[in-house]
C-alpha positions as CSV (number, residue, x, y, z in Angstrom):
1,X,-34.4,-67.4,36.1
2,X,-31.1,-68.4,37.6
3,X,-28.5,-68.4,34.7
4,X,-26.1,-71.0,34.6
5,X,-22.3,-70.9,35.9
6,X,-19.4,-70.5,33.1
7,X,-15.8,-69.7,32.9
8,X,-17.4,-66.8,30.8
9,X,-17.7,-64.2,33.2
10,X,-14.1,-64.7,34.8
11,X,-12.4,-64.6,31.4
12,X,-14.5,-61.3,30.7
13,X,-12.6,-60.2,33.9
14,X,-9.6,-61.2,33.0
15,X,-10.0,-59.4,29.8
16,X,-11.6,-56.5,30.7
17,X,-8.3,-56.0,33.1
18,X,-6.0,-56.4,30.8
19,X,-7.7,-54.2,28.0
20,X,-7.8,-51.5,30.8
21,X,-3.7,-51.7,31.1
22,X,-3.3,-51.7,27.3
23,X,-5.8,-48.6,26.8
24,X,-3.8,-47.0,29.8
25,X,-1.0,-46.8,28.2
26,X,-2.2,-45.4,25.1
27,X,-0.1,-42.7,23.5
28,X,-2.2,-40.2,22.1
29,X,-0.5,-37.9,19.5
30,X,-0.5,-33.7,20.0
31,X,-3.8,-32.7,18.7
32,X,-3.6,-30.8,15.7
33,X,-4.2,-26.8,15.0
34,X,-7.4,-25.9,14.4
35,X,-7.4,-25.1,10.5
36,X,-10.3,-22.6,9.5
37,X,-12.7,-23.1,6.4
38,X,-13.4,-19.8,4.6
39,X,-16.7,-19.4,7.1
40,X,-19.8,-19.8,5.2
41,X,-22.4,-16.7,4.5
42,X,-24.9,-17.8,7.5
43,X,-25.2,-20.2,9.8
44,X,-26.8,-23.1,8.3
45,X,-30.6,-24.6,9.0
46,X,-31.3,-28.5,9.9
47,X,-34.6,-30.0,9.4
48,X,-35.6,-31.7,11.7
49,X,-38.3,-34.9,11.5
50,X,-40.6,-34.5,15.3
51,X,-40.9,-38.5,14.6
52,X,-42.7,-38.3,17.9
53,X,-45.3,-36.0,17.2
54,X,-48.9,-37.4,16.8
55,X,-50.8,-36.9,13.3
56,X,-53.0,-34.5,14.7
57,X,-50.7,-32.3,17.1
58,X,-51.8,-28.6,19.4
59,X,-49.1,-26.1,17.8
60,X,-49.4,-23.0,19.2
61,X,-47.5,-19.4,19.3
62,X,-47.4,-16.7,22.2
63,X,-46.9,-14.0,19.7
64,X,-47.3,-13.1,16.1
65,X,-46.3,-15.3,13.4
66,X,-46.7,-16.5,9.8
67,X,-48.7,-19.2,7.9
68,X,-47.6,-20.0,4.9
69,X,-49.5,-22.5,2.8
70,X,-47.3,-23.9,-0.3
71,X,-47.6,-25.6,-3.5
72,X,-51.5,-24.1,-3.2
73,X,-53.5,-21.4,-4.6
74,X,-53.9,-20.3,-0.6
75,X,-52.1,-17.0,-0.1
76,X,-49.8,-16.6,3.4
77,X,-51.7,-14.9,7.1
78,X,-50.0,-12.7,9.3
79,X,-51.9,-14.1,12.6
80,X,-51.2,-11.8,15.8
81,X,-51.5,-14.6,17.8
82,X,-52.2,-19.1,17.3
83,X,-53.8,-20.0,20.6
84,X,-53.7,-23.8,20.7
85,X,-55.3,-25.7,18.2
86,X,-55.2,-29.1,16.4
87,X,-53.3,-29.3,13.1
88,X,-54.3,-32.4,11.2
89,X,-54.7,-34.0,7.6
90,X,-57.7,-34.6,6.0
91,X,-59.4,-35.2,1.8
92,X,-56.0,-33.5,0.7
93,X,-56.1,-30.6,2.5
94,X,-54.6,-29.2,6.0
95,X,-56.6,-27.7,8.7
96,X,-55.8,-25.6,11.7
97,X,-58.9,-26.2,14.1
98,X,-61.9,-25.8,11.3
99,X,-59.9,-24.0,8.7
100,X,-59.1,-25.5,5.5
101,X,-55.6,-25.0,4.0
102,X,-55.9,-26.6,0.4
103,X,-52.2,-27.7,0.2
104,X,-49.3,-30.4,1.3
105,X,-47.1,-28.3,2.5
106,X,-47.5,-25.4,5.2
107,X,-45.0,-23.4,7.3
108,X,-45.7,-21.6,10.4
109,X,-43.1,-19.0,11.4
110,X,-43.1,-17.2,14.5
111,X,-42.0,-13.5,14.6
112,X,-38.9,-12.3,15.9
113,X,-38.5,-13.1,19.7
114,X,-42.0,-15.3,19.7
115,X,-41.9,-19.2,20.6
116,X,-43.8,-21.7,19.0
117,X,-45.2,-25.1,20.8
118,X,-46.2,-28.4,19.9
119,X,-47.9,-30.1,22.1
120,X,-47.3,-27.9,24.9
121,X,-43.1,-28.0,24.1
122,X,-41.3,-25.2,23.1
123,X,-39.5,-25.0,20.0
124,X,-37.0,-22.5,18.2
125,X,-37.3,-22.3,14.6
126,X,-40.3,-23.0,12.4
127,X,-42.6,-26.0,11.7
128,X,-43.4,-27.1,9.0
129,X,-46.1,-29.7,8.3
130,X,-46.0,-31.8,5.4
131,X,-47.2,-35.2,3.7
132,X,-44.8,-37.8,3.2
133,X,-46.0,-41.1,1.9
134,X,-49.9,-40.0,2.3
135,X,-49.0,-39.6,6.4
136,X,-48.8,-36.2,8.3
137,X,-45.6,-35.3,9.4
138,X,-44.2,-32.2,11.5
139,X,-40.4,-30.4,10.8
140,X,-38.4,-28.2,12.6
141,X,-36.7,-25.7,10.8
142,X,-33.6,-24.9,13.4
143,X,-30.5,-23.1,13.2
144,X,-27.7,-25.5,13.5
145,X,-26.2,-24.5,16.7
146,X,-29.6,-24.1,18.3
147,X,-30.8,-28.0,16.9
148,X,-27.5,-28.3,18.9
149,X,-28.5,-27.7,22.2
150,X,-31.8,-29.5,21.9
151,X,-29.7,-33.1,21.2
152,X,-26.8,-32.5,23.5
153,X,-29.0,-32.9,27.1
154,X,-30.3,-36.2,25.5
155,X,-27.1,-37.5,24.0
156,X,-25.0,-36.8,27.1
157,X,-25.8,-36.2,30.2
158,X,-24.9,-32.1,31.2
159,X,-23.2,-32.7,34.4
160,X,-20.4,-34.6,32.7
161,X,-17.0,-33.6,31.9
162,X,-16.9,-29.8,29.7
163,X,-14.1,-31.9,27.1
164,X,-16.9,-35.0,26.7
165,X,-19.6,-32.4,26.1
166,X,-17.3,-30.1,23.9
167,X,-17.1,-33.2,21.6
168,X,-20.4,-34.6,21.6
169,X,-20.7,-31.3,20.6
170,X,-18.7,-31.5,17.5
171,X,-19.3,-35.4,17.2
172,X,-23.4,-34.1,16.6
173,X,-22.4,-31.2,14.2
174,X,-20.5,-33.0,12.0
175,X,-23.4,-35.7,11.7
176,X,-26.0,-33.0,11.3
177,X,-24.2,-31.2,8.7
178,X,-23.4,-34.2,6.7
179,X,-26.8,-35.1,6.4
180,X,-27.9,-31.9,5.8
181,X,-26.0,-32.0,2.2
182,X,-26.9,-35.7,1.7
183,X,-30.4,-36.0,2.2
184,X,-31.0,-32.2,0.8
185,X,-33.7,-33.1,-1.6
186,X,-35.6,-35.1,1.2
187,X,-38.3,-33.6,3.1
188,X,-35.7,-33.6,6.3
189,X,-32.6,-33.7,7.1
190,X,-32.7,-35.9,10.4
191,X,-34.7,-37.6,12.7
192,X,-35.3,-36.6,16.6
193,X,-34.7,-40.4,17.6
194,X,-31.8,-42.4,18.0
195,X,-32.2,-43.5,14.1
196,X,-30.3,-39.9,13.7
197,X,-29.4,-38.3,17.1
198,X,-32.1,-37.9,19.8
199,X,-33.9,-34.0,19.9
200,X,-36.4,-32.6,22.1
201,X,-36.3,-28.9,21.7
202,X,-36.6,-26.7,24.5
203,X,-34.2,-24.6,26.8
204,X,-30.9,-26.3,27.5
205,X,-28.8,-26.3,30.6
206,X,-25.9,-23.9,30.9
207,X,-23.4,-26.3,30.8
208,X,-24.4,-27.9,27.1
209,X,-25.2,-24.4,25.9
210,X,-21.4,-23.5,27.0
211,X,-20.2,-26.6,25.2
212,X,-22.0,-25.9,21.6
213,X,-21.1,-22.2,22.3
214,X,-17.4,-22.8,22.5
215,X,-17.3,-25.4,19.6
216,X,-19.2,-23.2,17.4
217,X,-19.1,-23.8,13.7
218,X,-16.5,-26.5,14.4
219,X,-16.6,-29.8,12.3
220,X,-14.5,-32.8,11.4
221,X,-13.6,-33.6,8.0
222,X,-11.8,-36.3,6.2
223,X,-10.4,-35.7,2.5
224,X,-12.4,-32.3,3.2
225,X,-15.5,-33.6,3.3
226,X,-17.9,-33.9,6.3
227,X,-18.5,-37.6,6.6
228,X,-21.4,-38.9,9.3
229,X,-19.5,-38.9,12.8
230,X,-20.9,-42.0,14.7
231,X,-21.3,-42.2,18.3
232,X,-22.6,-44.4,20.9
233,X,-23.1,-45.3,24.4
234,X,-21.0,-47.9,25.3
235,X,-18.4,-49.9,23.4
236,X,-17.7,-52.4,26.0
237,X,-13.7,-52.3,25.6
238,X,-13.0,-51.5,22.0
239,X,-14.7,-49.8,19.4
240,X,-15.5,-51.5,15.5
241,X,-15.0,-50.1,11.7
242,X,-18.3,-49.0,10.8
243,X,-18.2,-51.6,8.0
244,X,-18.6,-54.3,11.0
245,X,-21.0,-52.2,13.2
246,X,-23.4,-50.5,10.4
247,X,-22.7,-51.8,7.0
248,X,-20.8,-48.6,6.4
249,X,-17.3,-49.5,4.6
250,X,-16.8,-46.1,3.2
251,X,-16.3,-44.9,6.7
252,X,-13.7,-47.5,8.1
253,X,-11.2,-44.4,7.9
254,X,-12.8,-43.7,11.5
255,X,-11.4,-47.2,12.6
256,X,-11.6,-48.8,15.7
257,X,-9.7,-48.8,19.0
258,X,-9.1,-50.1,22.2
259,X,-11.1,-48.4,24.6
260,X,-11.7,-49.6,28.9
261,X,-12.2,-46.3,29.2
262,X,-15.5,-47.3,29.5
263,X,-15.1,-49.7,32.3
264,X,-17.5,-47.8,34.6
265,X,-20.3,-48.0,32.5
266,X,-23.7,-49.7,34.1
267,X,-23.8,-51.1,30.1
268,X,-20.1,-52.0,29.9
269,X,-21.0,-56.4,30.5
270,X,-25.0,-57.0,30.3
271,X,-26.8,-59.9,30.3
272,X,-30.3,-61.0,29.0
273,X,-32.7,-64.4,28.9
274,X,-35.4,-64.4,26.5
275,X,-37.9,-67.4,25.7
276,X,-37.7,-68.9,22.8
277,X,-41.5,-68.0,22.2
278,X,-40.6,-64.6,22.6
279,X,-37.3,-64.6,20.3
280,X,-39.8,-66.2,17.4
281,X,-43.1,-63.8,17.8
282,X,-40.6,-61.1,17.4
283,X,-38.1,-61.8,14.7
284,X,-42.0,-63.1,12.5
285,X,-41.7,-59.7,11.3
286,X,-38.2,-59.9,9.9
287,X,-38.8,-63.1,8.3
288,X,-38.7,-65.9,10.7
289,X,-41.8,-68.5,10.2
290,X,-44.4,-69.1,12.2
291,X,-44.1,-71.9,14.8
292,X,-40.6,-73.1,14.3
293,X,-38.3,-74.2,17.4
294,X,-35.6,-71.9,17.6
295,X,-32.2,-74.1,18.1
296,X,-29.3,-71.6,18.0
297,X,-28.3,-68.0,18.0
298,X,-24.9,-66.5,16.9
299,X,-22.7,-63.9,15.3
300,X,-20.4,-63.8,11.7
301,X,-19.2,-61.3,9.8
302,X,-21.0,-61.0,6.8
303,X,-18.8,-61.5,4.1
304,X,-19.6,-60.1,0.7
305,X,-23.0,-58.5,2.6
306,X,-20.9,-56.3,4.8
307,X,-21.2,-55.9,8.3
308,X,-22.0,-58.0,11.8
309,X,-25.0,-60.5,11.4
310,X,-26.9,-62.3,13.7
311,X,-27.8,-65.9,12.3
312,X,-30.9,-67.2,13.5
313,X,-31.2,-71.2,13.2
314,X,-34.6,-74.0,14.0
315,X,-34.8,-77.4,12.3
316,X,-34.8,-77.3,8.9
317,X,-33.5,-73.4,8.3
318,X,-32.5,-70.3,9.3
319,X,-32.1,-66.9,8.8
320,X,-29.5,-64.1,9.2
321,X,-30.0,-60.5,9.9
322,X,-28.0,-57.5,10.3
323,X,-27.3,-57.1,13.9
324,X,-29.1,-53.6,13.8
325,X,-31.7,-54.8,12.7
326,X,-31.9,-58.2,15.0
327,X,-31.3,-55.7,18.3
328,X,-34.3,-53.6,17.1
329,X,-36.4,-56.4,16.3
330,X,-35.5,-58.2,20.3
331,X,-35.3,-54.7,21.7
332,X,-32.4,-52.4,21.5
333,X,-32.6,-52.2,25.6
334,X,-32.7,-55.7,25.9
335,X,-29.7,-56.9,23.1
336,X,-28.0,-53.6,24.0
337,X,-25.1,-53.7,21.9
338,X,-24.1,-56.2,18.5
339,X,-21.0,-58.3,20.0
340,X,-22.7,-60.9,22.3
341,X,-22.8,-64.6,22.6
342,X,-25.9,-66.4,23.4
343,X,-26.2,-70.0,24.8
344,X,-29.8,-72.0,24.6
345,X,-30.9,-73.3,27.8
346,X,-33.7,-73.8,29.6
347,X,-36.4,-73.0,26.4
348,X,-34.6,-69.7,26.1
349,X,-31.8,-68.1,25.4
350,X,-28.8,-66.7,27.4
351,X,-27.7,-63.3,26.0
352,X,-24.1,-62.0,27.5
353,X,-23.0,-59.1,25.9
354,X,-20.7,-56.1,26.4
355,X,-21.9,-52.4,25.1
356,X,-24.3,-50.4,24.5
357,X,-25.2,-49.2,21.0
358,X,-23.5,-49.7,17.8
359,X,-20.6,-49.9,18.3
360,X,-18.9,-47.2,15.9
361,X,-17.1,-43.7,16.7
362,X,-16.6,-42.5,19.8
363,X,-17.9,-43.7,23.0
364,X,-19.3,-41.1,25.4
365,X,-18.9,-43.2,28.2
366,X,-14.7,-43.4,27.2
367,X,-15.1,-39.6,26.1
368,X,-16.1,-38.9,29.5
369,X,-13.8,-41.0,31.5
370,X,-11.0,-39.4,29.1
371,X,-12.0,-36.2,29.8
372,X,-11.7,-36.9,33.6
373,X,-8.2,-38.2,32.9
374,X,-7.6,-34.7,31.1
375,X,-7.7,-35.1,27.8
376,X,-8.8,-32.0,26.0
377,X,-12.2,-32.6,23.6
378,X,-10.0,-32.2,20.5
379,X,-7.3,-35.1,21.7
380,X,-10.9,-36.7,22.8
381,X,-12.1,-36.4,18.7
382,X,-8.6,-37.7,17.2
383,X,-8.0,-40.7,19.6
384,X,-12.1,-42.3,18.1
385,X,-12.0,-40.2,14.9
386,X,-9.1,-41.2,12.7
387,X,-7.8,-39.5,10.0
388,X,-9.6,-36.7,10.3
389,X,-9.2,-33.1,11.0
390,X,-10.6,-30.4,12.7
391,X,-11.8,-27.1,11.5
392,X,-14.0,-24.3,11.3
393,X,-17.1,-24.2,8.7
394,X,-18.4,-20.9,10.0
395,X,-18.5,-18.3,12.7
């Protein structure tokens, strides 16, 4: 559908020009030493939610391992070998292939040196297969630095600047690590999807493996506490507080800043028309009602609520949403980032937006184009991370 003609796009220009000269000449302050934590005992684990993984998934091991049944009467197995086999959920109890495990929680724990697989994918650590809210669910039990290089080749591409992957690196740490204190009487720490960071397991380049390698142990702290350390695509010329982005006020010590860094990115202006039809069967779900006529769509700040939200407006009513959760509602690749405008035309809806993703922390597309410029990954983490500091947790 042909869109219609607006100043819009040259003022976007304009602007998009003029934020590039400002970010230019951005000062950017000496980064500061390195300050060392007393290292802790051993490297720390992070559960890992497979949200991907099916409720009956193969798991399999090339070598010996471990089965360990818990909160049963069912005693542990030494198995010299799991060929693949189907691990499901069924009248209380877990089964591998026909055998009955009378439990709701079971570990499986390869030997030294062995691999195990889930559905055909390789995966360090241990799994651990539990029932959370009467559903199935698998865990990865990963050292840190190894859950590491399993989220770096999906968070950043590996053929980009060492300095960008060097802090995604530390960016992904810090979040892991955070979460592992603050959800430690959950069943996991994170999830492998973007709700957390984005893990697949497996064997990861050389040049991400270098990255987490060389940043190893290395965290940010603010006050001397880990704090979650967002990041996203694309911020389409200037970053936001995470009190605007995410509803997070107790983390606007990150702040936001100017950033055309980003300039190059295929996300940096987007544009999207939707049908009115479609815009109302999809928001039913978060509350619209059935058969209205959708009349307008726009942005405010919400006030006492806390962060951005996308008011939703037909005859007679309307609703607002948190911008997260309108983007995942439309489609996160479709409304890719929370500062748009949107004109009604046409039975529809014009979206023109800039970014992709949040909106909060650092921007890998800037961190990369920083990096490029020269910037070192720990100038990199101070210029998107405010008032924080960076040290070493352990060796």
């Amino acid at each position: 559908m042909r869109e219609p003609d607006t100043a819009r796009e040259a003022r976007c220009v304009f602007c998009a020009r003029l934020a590039l000269a400002i970010a230019l000449v951005v000062s950017f302050l000496p980064a500061g030493p390195l300050r060392a934590q007393p290292p802790a005992a051993d490297e720390p684990e992070i559960r890992v939610l497979l949200a991907h993984a099916p409720e009956a998934p193969t798991v399999s091991c090339d070598g010996p391992c471990t089965l360990l049944p818990r909160g049963g009467a069912v005693e542990g197995r030494l198995l010299l070998k799991l060929d693949p086999i189907k691990a499901t959920w069924k009248d209380g109890a877990f089964f591998l292939g026909e055998t009955e495990y009378r439990c709701r929680t079971m570990d499986l724990a390869p030997e030294k040196g062995q691999v195990l697989s889930l559905n055909g994918k390789t995966f360090a650590g241990s799994f651990r297969f539990l029932v959370h809210e009467n559903r199935p669910a698998v865990v990865n039990i990963v050292s840190a630095e190894t859950y590491l290089a399993g989220v770096l080749p999906h968070e950043m591409p590996a053929n980009w600047p060492a300095e960008a992957l060097k802090a995604q690196a530390v960016a992904a740490r810090t979040y892991a690590l955070y979460y592992r204190r603050e959800r430690a009487r959950d069943p996991w720490d994170v999830a492998s999807t973007v709700d957390d960071q984005v893990y697949r397991g497996g064997k990861a380049p050389a040049a991400i493996e270098k990255a987490v390698a060389t940043t190893r142990g290395q965290a940010l702290l603010h006050g001397e506490k880990l704090f979650p350390a967002f990041f996203h695509s694309t911020c389409g010329g200037a970053t936001m507080k995470p009190s605007l982005a995410l509803n997070r006020s107790g983390f606007d010590f990150i702040g936001d800043r100017p950033c055309a860094f980003c300039a190059n990115s295929p996300h940096y202006r987007w544009r999207k028309w939707m049908s009115s039809a479609e815009v109302a069967a999809k928001l039913e779900a978060e509350g619209l009602p059935a058969d209205v006529r959708l009349r307008a769509i726009s942005l405010r700040p919400g006030g006492e609520q806390g962060g951005l939200l996308a008011v939703v407006e037909w005859e007679g009513g309307r609703i607002a949403l948190p911008v997260a959760d309108f983007r995942r509602a439309l489609g996160r690749m479709d409304i890719k980032g929370g500062r748009f405008t949107c004109v009604a035309m046409n039975d529809g809806f014009f979206f023109y937006g800039s970014g992709l993703g949040h909106g909060a922390g650092m921007c890998q597309y800037g961190a990369a184009e920083l990096a490029r410029q020269g910037k070192t990954y720990t100038e990199i983490l101070q210029y998107y991370y405010q008032e924080t500091e960076l040290v070493t947790l352990y060796k």
